[in-house]
C-alpha atoms as an extended CHARMM CRD file, in Angstrom:
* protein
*
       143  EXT
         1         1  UNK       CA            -17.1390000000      -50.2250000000      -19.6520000000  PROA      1               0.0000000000
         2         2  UNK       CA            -17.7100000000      -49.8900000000      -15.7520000000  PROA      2               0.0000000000
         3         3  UNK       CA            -20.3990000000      -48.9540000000      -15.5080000000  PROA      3               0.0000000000
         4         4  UNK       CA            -23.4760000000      -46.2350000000      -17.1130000000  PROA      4               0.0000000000
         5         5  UNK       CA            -22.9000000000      -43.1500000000      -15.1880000000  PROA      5               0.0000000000
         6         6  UNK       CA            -25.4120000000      -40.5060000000      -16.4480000000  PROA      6               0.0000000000
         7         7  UNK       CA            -28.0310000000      -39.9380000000      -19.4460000000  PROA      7               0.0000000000
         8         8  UNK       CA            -27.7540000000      -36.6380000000      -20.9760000000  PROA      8               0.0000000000
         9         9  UNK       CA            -31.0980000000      -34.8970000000      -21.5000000000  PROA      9               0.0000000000
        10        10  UNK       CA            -31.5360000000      -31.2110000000      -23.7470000000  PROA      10              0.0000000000
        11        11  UNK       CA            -34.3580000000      -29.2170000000      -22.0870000000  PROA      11              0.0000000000
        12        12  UNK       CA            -35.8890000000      -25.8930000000      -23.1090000000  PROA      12              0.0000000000
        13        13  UNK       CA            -37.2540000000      -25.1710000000      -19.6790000000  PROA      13              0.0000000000
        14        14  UNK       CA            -34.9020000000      -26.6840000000      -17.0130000000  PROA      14              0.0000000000
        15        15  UNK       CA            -36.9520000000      -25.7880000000      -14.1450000000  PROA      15              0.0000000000
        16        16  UNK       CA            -40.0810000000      -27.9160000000      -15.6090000000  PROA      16              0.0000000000
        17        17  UNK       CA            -38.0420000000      -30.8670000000      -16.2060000000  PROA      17              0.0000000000
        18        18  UNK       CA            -36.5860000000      -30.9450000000      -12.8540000000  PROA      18              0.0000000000
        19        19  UNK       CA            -40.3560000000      -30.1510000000      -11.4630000000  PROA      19              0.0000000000
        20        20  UNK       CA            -40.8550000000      -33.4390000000      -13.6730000000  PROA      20              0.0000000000
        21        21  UNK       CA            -38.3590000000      -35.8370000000      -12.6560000000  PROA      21              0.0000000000
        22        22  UNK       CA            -38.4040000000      -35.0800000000       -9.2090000000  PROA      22              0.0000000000
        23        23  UNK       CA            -42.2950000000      -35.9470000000       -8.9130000000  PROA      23              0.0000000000
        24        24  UNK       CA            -41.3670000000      -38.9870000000      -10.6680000000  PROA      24              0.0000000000
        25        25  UNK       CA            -38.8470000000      -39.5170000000       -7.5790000000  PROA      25              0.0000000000
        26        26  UNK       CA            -36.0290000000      -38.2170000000       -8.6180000000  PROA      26              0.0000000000
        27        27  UNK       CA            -33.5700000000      -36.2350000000       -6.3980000000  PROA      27              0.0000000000
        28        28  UNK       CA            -31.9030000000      -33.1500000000       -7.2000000000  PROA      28              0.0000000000
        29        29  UNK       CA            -27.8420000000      -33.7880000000       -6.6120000000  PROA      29              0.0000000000
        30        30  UNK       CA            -26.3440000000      -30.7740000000       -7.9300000000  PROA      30              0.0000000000
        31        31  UNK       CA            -26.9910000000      -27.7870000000      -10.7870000000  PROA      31              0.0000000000
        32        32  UNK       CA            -24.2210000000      -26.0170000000      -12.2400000000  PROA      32              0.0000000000
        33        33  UNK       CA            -23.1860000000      -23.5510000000      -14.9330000000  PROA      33              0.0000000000
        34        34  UNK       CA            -21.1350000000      -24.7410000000      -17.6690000000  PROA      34              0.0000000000
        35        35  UNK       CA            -19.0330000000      -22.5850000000      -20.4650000000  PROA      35              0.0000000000
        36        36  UNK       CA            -15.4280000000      -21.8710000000      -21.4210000000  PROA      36              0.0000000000
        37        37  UNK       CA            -13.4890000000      -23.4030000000      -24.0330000000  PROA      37              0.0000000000
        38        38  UNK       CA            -12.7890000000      -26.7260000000      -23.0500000000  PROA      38              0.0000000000
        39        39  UNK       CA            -16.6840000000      -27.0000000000      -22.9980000000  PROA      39              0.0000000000
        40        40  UNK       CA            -16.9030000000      -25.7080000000      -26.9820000000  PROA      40              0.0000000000
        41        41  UNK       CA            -14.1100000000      -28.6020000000      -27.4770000000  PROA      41              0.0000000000
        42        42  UNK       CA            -16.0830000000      -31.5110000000      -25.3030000000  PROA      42              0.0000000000
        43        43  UNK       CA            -19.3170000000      -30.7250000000      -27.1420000000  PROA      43              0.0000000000
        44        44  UNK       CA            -17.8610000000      -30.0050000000      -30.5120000000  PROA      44              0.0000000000
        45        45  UNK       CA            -19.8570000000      -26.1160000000      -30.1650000000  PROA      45              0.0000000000
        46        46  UNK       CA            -18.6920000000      -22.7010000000      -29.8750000000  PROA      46              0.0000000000
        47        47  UNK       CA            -19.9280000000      -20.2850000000      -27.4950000000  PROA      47              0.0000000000
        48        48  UNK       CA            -21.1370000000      -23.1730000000      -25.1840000000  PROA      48              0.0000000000
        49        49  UNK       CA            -22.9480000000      -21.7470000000      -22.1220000000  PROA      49              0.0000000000
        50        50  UNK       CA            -25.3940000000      -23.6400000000      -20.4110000000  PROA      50              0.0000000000
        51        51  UNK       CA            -26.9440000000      -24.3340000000      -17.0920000000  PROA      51              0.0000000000
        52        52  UNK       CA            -27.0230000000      -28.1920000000      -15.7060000000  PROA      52              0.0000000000
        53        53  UNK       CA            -29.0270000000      -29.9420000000      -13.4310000000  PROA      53              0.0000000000
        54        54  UNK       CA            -27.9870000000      -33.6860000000      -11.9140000000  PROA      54              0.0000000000
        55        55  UNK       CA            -30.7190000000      -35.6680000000      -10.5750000000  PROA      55              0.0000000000
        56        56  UNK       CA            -30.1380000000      -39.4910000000       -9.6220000000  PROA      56              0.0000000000
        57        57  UNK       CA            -32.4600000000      -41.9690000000       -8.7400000000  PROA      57              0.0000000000
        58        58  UNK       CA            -33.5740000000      -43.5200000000       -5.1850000000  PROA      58              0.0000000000
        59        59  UNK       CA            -31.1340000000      -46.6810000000       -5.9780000000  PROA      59              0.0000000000
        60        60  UNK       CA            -28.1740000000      -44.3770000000       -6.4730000000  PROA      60              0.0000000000
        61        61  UNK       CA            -27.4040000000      -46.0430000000       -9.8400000000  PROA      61              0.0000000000
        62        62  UNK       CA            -28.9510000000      -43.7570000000      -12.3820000000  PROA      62              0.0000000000
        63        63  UNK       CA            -28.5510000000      -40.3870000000      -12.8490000000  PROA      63              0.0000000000
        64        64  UNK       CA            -29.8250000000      -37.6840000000      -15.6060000000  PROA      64              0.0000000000
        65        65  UNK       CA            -28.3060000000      -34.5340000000      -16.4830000000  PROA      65              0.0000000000
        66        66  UNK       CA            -30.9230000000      -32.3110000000      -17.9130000000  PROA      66              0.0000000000
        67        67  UNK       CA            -29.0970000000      -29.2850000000      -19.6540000000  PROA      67              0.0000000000
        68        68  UNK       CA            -30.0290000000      -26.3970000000      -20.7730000000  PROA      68              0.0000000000
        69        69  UNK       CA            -28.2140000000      -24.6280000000      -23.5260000000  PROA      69              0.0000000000
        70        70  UNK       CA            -28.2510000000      -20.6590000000      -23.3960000000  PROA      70              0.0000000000
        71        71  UNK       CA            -25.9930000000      -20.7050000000      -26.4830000000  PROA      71              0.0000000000
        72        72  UNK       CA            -25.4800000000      -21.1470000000      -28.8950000000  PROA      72              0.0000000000
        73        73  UNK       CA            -29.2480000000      -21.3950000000      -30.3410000000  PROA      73              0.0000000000
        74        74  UNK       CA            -30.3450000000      -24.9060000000      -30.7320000000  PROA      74              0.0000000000
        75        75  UNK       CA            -31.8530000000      -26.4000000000      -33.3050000000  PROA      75              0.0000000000
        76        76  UNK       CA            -35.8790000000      -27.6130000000      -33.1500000000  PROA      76              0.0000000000
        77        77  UNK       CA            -36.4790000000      -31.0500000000      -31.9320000000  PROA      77              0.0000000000
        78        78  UNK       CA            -40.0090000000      -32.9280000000      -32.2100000000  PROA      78              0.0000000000
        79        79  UNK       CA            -41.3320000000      -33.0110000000      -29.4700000000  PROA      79              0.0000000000
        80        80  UNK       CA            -44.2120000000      -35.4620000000      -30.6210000000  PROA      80              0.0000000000
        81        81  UNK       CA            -41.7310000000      -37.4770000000      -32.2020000000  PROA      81              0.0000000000
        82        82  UNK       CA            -43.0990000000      -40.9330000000      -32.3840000000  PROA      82              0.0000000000
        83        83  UNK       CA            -41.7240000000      -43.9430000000      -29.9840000000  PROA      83              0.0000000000
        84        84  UNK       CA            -40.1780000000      -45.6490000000      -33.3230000000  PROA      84              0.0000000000
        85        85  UNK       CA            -38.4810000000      -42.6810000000      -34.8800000000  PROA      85              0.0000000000
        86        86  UNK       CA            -34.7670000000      -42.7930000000      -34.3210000000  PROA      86              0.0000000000
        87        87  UNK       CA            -32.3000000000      -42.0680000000      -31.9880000000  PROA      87              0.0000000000
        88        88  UNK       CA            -32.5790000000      -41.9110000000      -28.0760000000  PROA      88              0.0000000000
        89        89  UNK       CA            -36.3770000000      -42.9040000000      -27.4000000000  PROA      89              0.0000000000
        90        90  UNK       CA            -37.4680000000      -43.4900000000      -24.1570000000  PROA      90              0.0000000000
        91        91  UNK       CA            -35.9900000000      -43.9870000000      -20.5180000000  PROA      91              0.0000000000
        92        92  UNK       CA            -37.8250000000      -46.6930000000      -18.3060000000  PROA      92              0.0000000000
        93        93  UNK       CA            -38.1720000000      -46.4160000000      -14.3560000000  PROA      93              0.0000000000
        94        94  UNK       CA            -39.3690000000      -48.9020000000      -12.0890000000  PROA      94              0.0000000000
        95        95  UNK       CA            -42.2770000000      -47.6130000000       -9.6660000000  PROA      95              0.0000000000
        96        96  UNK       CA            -45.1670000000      -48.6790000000       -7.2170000000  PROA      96              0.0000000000
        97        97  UNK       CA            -48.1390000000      -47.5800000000       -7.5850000000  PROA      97              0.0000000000
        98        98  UNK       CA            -47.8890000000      -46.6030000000      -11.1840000000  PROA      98              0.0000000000
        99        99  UNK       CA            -51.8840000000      -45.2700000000      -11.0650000000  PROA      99              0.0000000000
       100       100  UNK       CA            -50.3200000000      -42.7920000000       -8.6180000000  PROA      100             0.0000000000
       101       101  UNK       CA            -47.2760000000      -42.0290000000      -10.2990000000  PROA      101             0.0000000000
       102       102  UNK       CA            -49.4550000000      -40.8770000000      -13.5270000000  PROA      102             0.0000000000
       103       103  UNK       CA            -51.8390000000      -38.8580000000      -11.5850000000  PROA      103             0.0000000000
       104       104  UNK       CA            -48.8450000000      -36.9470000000       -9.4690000000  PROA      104             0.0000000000
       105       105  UNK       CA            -47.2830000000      -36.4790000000      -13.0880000000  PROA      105             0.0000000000
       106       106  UNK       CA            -50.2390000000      -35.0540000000      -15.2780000000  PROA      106             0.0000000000
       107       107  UNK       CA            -50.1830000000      -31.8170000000      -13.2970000000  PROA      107             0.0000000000
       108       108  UNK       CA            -46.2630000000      -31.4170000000      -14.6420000000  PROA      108             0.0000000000
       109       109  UNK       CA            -47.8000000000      -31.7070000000      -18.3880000000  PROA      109             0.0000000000
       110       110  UNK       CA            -47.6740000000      -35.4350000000      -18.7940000000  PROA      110             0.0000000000
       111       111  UNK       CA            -49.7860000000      -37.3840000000      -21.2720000000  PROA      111             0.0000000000
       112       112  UNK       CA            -49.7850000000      -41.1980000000      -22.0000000000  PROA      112             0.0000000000
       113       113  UNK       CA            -48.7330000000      -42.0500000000      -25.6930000000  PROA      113             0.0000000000
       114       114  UNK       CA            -50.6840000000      -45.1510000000      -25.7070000000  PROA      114             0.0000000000
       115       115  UNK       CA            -52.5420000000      -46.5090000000      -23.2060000000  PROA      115             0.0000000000
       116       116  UNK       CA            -51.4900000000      -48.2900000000      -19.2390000000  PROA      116             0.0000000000
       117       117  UNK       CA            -51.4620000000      -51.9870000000      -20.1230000000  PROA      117             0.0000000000
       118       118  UNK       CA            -50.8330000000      -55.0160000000      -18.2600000000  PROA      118             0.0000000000
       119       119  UNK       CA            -47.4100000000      -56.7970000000      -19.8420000000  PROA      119             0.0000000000
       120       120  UNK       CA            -48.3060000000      -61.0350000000      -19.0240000000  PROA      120             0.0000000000
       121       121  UNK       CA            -48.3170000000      -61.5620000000      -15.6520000000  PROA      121             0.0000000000
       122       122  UNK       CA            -45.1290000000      -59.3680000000      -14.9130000000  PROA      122             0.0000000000
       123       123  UNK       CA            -45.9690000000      -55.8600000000      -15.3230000000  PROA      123             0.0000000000
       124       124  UNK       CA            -48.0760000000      -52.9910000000      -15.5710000000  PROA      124             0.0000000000
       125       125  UNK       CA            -46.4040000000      -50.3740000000      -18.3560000000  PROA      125             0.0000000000
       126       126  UNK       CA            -46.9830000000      -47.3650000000      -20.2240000000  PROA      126             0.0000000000
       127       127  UNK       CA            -45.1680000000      -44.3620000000      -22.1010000000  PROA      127             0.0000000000
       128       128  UNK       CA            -45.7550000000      -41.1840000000      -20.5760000000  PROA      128             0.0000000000
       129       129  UNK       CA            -44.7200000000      -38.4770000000      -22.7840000000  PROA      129             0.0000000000
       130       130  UNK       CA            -43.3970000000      -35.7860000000      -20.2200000000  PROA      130             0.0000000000
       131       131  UNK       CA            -41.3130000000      -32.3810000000      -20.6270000000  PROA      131             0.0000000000
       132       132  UNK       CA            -39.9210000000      -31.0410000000      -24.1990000000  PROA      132             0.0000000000
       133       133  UNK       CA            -41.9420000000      -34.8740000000      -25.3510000000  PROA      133             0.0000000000
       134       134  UNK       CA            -39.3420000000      -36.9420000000      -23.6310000000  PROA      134             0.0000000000
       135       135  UNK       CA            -40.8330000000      -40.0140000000      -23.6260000000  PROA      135             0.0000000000
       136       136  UNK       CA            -40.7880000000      -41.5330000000      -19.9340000000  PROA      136             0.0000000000
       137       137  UNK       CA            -42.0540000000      -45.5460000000      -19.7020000000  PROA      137             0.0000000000
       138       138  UNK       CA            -43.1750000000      -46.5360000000      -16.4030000000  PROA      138             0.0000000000
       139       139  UNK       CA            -43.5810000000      -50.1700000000      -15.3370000000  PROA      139             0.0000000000
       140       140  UNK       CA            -44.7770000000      -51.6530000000      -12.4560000000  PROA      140             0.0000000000
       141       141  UNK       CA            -44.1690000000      -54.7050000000      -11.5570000000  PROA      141             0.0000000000
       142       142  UNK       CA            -46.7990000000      -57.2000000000      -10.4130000000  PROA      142             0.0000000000
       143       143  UNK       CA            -47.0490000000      -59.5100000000       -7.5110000000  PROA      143             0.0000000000
């Protein structure tokens, strides 16, 4: 491997989620719609149409694509999955002023799934469970 290039993320309302992230300080690099048959073969679906939105990070080294699948008809997730049930859980960002961060996020339908604790002497961290109950952890670090 090279290098981690992008995390794929299934939304239901792609506008929220991009509302989301970008509070969180995300940027927006590029949307796009995707179909056609090489699509079907890449994700293993027929009938693929969807509409995609890149956002990367401040860094420049992460980026998400939050997609959003027109058709075929998906399948229900949970979104109040717990943080232990399997498969892709949570995604972590580093911020200042994490106090801040929460209170610019609630208005974009985030909720904390525990509680903001301090981690030793090294962080301040907490799960924020965000759009379509992607779970978001936050940490700040201290000193």
């Amino acid at each position: 491997m090279t290098k981690l290039e992008h995390v794929g993320i299934v939304v239901g309302d792609l506008e929220a989620a991009k509302a989301f992230f970008a509070e969180l300080g995300l940027e927006l690099e590029g949307e796009a719609s995707l179909d056609g048959p090489t699509v079907d073969r890449i994700t293993g679906l027929e009938g693929v149409r969807t509409d995609i939105a890149m956002m990367w990070a401040p860094d420049g080294d992460g980026r998400l694509e939050l997609i959003k699948y027109h058709t075929p008809p998906s399948p229900a997730g949970d979104p109040r999955a717990p943080s232990n049930a399997p498969g892709l859980r949570h995604i972590l960002f580093s911020v200042e002023g994490i106090d801040e961060v929460l209170d610019r996020l609630r208005p974009h339908g985030a909720e904390l799934v525990g509680e903001l604790a301090q981690y030793e002497n090294s962080y301040r961290i907490c799960y924020v469970r965000g759009p379509e109950g992607i779970i978001v952890e936050l940490a700040e670090a201290i000193g």
